[in-house]
VOGU-151365 format. One record per residue: residue number from 0; y, x, z of N, C-alpha, C in turn. Coordinates in pm, 1 decimal. Layout:
<pts>
nr|n.north|n.east|n.up|ca.north|ca.east|ca.up|c.north|c.east|c.up
NUM|Y|X|Z|Y|X|Z|Y|X|Z
...
</pts>
This chain:
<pts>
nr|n.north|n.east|n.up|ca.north|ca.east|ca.up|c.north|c.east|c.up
0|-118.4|83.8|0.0|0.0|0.0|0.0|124.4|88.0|0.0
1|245.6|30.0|-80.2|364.6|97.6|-91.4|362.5|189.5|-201.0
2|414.0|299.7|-258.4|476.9|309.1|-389.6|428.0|470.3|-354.8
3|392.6|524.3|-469.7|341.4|678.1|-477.0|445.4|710.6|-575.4
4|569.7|726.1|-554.2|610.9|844.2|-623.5|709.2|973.6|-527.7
5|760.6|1053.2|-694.5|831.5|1178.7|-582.0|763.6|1246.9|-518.1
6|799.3|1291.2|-418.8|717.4|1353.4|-358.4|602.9|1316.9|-280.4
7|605.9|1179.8|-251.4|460.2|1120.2|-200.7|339.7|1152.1|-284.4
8|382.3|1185.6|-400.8|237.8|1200.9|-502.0|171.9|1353.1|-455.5
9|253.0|1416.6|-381.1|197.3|1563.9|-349.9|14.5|1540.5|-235.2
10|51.0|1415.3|-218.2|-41.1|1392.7|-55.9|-85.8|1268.6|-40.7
11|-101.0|1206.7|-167.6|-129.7|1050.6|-184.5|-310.1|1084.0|-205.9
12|-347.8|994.6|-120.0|-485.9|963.4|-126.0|-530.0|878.2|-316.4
13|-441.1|830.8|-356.4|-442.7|707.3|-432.0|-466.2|793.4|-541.9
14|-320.8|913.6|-550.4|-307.9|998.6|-697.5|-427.5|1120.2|-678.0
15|-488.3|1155.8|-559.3|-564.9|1247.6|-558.9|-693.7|1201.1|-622.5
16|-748.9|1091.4|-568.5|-841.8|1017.7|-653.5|-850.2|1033.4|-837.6
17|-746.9|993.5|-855.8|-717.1|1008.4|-1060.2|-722.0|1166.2|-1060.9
18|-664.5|1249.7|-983.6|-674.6|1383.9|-1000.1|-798.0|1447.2|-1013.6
19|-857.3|1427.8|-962.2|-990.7|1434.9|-928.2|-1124.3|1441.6|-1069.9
20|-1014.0|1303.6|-1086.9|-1144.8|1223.3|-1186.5|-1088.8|1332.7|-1304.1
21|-941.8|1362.0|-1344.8|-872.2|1427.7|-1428.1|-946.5|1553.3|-1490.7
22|-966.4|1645.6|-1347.8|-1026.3|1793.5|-1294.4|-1164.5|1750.8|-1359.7
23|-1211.9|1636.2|-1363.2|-1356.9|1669.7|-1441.9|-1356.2|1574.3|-1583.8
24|-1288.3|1577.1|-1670.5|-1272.1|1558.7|-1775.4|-1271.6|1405.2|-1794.6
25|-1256.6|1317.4|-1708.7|-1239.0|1186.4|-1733.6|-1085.8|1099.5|-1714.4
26|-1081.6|1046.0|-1824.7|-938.1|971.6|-1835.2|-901.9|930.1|-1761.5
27|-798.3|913.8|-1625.8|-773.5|826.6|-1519.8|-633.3|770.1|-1525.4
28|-621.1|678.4|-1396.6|-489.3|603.7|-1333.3|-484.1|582.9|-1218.0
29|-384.6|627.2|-1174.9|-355.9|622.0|-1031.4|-274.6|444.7|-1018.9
30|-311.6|362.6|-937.0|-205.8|238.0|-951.2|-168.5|200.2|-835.3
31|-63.5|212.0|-765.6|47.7|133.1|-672.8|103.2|27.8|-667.6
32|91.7|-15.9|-584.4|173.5|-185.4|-532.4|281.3|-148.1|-442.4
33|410.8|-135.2|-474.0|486.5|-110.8|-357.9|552.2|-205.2|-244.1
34|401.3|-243.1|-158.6|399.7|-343.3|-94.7|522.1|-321.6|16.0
35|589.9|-476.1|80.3|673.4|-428.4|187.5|642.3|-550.8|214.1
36|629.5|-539.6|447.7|584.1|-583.0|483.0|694.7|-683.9|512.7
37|697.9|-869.1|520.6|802.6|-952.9|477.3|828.4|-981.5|380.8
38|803.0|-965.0|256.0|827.2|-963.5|157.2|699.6|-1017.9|44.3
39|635.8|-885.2|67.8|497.5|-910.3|-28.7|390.3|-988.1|60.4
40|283.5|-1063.2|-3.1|129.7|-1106.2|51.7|55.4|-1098.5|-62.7
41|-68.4|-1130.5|-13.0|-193.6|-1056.4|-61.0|-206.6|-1105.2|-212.7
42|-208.9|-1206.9|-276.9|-191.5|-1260.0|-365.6|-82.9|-1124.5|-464.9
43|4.9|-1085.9|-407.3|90.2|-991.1|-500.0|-12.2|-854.9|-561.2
44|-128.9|-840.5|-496.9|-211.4|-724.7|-551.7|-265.6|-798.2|-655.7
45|-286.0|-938.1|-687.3|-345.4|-959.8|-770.9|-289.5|-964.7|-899.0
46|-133.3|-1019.9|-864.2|-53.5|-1047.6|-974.0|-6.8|-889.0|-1048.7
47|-3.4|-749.7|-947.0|1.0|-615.1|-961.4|-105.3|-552.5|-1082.7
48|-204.1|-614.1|-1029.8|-361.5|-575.8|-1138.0|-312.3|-635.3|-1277.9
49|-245.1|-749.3|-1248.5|-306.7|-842.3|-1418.1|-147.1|-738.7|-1462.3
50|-27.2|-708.2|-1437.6|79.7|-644.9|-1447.2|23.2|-535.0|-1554.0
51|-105.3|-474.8|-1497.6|-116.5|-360.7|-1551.9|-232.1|-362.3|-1664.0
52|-280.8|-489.8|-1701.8|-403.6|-487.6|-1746.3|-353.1|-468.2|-1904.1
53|-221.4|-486.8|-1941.9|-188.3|-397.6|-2080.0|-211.9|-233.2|-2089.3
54|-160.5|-227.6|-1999.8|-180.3|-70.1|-1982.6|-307.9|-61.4|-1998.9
55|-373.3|-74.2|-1930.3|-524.5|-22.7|-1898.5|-615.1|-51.7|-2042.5
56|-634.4|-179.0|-2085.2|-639.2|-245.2|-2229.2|-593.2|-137.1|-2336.6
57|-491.3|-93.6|-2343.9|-424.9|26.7|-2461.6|-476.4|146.0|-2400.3
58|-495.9|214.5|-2326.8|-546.4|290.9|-2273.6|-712.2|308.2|-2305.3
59|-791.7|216.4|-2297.2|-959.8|208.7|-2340.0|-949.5|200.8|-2477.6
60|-856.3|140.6|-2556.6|-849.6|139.6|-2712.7|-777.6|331.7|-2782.4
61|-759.5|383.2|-2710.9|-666.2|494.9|-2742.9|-832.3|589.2|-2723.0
62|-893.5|610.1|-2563.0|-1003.8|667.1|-2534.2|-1075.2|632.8|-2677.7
63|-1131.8|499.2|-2702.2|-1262.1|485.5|-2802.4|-1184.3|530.6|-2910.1
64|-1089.6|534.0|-2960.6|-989.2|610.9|-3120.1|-1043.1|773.8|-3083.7
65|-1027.9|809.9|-2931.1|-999.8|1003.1|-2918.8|-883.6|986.2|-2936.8
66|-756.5|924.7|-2945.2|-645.8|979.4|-2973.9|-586.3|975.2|-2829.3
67|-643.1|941.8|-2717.0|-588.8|938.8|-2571.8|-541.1|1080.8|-2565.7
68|-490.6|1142.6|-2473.6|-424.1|1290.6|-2434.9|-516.0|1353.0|-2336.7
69|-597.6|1445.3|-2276.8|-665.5|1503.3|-2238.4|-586.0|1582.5|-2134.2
70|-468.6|1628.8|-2162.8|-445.3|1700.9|-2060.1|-351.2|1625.9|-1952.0
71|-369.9|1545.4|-1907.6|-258.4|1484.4|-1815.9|-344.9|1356.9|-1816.8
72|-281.5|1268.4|-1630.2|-317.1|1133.3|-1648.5|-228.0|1061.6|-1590.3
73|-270.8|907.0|-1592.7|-99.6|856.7|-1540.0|-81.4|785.2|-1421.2
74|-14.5|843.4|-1348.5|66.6|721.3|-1223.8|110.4|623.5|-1222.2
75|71.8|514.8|-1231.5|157.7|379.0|-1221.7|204.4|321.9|-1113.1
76|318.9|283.3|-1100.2|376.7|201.3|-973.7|449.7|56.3|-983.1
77|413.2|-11.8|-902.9|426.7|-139.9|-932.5|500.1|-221.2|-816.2
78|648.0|-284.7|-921.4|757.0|-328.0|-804.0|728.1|-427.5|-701.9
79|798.9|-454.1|-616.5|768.4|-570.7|-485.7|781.0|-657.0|-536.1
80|862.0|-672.9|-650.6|915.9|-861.8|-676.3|843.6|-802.9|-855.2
81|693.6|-838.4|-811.2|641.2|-829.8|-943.5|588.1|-949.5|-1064.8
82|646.9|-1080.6|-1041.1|655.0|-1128.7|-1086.4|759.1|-1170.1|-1156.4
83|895.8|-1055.1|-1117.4|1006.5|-1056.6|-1214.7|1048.5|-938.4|-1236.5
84|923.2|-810.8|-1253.7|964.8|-731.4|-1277.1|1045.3|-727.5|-1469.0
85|1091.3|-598.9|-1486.6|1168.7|-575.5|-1606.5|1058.3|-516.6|-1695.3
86|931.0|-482.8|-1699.9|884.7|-407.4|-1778.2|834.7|-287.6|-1748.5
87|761.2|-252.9|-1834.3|753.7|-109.8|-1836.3|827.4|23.8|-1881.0
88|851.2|100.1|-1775.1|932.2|260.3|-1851.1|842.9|348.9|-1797.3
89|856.9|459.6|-1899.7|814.3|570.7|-1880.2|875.7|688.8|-1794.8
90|839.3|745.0|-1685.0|920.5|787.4|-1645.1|874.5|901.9|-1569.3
91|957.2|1000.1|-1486.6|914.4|1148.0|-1464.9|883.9|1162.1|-1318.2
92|815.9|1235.1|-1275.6|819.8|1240.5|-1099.5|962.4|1300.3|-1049.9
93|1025.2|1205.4|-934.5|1146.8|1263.5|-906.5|1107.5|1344.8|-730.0
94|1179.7|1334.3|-708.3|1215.4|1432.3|-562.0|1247.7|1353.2|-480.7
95|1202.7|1203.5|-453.3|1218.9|1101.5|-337.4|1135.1|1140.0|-249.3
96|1231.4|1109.8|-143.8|1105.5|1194.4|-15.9|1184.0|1087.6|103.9
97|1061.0|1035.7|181.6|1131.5|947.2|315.4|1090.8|1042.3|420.8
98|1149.9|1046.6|495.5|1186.1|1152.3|624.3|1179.8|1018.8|720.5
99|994.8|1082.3|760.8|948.6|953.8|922.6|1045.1|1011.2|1064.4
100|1045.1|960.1|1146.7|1058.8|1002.3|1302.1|976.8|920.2|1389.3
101|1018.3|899.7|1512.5|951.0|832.0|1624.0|1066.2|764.9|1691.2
102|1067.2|679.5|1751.2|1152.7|574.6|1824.7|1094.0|549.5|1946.4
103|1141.3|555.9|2032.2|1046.2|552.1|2194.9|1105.5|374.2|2232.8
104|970.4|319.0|2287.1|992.5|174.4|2257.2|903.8|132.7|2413.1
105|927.3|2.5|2429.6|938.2|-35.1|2591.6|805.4|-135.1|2595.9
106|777.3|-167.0|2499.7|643.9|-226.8|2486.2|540.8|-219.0|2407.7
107|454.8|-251.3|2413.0|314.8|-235.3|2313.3|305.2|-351.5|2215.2
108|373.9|-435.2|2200.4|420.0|-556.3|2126.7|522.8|-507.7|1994.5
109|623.2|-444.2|2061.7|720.7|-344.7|1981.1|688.0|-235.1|1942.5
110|593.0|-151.3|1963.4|545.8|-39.4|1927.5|409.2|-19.6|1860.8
111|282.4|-63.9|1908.5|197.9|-35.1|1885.4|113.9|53.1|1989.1
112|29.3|38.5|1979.3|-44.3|159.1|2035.7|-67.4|297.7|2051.8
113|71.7|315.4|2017.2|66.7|512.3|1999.0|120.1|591.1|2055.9
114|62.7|634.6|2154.1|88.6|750.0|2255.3|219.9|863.5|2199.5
115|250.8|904.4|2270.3|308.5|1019.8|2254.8|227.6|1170.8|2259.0
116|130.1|1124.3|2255.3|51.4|1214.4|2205.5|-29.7|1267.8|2061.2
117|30.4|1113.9|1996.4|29.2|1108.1|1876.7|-133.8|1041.2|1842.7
118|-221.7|1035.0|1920.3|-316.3|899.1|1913.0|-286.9|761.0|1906.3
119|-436.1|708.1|1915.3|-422.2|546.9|1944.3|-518.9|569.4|2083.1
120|-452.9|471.6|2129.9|-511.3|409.7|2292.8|-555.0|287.1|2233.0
121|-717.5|292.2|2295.8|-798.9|198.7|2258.0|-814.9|69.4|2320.0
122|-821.9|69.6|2460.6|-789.1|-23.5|2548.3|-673.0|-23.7|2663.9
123|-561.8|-159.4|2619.5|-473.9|-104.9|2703.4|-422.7|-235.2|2728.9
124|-376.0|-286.8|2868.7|-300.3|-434.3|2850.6|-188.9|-439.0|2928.0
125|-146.5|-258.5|2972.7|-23.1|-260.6|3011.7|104.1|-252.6|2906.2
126|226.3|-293.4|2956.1|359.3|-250.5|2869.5|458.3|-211.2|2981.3
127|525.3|-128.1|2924.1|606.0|-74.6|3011.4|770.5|-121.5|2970.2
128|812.4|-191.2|3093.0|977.7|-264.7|3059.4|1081.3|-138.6|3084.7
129|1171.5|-203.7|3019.8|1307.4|-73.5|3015.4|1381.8|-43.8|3149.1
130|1326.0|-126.4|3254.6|1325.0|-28.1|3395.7|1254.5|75.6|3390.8
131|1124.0|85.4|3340.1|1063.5|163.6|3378.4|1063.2|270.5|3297.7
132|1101.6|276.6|3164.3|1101.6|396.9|3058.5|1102.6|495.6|3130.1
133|1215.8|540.0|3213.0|1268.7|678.4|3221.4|1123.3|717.2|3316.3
134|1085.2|635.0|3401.6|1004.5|699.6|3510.3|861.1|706.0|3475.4
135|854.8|634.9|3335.4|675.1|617.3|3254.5|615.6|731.6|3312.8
136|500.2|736.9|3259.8|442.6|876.9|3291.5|407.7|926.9|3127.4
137|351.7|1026.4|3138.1|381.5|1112.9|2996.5|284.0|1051.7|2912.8
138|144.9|1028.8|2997.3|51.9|965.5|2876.0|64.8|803.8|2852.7
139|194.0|781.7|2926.1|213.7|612.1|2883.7|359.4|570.9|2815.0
140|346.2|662.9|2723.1|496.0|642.1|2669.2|466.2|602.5|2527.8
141|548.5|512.2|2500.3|501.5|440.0|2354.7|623.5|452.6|2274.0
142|562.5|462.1|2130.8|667.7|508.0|2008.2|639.1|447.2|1920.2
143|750.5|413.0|1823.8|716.2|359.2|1691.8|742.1|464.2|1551.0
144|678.0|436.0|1458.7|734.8|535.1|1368.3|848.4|443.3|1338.2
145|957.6|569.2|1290.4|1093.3|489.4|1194.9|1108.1|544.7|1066.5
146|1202.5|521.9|966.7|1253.8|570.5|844.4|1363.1|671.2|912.2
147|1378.0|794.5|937.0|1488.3|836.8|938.4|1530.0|875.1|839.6
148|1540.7|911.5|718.3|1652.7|897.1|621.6|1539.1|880.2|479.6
149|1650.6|847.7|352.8|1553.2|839.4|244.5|1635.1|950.2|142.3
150|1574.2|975.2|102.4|1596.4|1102.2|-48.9|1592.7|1010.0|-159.3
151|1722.6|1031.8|-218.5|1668.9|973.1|-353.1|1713.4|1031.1|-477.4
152|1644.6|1083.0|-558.1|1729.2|1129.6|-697.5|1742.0|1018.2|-803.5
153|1821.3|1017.0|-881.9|1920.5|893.5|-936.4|1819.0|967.3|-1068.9
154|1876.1|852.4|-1206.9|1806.7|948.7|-1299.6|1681.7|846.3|-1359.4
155|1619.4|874.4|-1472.3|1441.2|828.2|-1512.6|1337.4|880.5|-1447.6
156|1330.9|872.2|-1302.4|1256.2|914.8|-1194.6|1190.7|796.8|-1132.3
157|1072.9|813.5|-1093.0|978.1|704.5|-1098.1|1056.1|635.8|-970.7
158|1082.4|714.7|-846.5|1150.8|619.1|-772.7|1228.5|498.9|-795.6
159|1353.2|577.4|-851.9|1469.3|509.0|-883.7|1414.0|399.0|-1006.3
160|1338.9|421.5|-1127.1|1310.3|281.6|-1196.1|1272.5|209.6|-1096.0
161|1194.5|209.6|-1037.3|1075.5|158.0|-936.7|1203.7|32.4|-860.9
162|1283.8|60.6|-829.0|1369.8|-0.6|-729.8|1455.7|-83.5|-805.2
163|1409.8|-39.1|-932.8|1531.4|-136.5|-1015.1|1447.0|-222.2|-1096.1
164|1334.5|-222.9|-1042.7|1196.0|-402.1|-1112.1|1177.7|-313.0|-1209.6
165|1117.0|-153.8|-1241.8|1037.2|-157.7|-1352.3|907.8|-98.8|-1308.5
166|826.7|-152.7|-1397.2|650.2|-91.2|-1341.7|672.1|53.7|-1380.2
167|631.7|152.5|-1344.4|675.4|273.4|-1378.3|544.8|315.2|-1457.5
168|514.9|424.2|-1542.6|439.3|492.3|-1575.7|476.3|692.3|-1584.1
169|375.2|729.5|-1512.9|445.6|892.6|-1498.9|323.7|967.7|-1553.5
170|323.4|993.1|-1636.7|215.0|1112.1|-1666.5|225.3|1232.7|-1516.4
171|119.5|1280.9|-1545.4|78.0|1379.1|-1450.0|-15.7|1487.0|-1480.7
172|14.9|1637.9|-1425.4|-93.0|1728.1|-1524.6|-159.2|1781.3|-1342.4
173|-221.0|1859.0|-1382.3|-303.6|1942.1|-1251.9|-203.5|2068.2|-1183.6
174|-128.3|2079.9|-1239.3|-93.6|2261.4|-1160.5|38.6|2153.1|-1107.3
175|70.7|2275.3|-1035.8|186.6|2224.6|-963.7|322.2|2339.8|-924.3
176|416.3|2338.1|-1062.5|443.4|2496.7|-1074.1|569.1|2489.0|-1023.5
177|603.1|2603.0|-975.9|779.1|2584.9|-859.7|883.2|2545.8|-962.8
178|999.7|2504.3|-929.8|1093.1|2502.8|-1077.6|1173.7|2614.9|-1103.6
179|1210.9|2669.1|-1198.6|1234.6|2819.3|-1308.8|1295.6|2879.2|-1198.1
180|1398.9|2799.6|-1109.0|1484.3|2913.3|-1026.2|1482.5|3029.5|-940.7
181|1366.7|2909.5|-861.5|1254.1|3022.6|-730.7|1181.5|3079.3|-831.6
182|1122.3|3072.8|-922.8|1002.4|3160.8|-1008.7|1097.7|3266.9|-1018.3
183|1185.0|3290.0|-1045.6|1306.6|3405.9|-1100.7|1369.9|3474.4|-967.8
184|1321.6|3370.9|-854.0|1385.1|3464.7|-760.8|1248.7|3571.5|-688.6
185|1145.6|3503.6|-732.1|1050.8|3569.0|-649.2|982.0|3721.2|-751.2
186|1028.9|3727.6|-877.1|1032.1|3811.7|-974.6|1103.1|3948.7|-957.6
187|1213.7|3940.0|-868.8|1274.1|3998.4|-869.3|1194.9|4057.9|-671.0
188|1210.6|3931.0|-641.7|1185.2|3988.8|-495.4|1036.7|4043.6|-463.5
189|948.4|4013.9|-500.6|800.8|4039.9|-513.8|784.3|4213.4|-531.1
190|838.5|4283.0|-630.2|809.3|4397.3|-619.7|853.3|4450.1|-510.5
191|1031.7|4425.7|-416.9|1050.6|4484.3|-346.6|988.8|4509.1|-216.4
192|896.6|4390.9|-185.2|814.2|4364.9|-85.2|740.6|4529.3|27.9
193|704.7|4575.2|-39.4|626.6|4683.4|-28.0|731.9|4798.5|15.2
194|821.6|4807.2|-48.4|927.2|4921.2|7.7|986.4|4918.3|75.5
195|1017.7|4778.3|155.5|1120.8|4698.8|280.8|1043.2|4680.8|338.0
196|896.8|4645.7|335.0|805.2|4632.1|447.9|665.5|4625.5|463.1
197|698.1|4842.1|453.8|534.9|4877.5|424.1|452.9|4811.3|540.1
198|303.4|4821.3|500.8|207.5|4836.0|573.1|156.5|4923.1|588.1
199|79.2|4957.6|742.2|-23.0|5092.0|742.9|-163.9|5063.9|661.8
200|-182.1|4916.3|617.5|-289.8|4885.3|582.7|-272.9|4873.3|419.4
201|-187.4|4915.8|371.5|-187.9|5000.0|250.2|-172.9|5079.9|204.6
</pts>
């Protein structure tokens, strides 16, 4: 659930799957629902699937031709209000990145079950009221995750269509190479390595 692009695709269970299938010579798709909770219900995965069943349809007709592309496969993401989305664009992985935190919260109603220890507590039927926060004890302190900020690059970046009702499509290849700037800085810095900071173990 929720939307794989940007930088979420680095660590997505969803795109690692198509990667996978990619790495051993079979055509794949990664597909997203960018569910939000209030908004979307279950019924919207269904209407998400049939969204994409052009794609997928041109896609098996391209495979049985051979004229499909071999080296790359594709990400699809699919808007919240997908029954009025705009279409399909093609579009590039951008550099959206949401930055989580923790929120320290006074009940288990408001929070959830998650320690500050960063588990789940399995059985529990206490809550602790906002008298008592400050004096909790350490293994009874409850947190919620939050959004602390969002990244967004503007642009034909899968995010940004994504937010503006279009189903996205992103090709995707296997390597994952730095962009030209750092490659050029580490070109230069790489040889010096050794003369600024020998080892005895060379």
């Amino acid at each position: 659930m929720g939307d794989n692009c940007g930088y979420h695709i680095v660590y997505s269970g969803t795109v690692a799957g198509a990667r996978e299938a990619f790495f051993n010579g079979i055509p794949a798709v990664s597909v997203s629902y960018n569910w939000i909770r209030g908004k979307s219900n279950v019924n919207d995965f269904t209407l998400a699937a049939k969204a994409c069943l052009p794609i997928i349809s041109a896609i098996l007709a391209e495979i049985k031709t051979k004229h499909y592309p071999q080296n790359c496969f594709l990400n699809i993401d699919v808007p919240t209000d997908v029954v009025n989305h705009k279409g399909y664009r093609l579009t590039r992985q951008g550099k959206s990145f949401m930055r989580m935190g923790w929120r320290q919260v006074t009940s288990e109603r408001e929070g959830g079950n998650v320690l500050s220890t960063m588990t789940m507590e399995s059985n529990s039927s206490e809550s602790i009221d906002a008298r008592g926060l400050k004096n909790a004890p350490l293994d009874h302190l409850l947190f919620k995750r939050r959004v602390t900020r969002i990244l967004v690059e503007n642009g034909d970046t899968d995010y940004c269509s994504l937010q503006q009702g279009y189903i996205t499509v992103t090709p995707l290849g296997g390597l994952s190479p730095a962009e030209l700037d750092a490659v050029s800085f580490f070109q230069n810095w790489l040889p010096s390595v050794v003369n600024h900071y020998p080892s005895s173990a060379l």
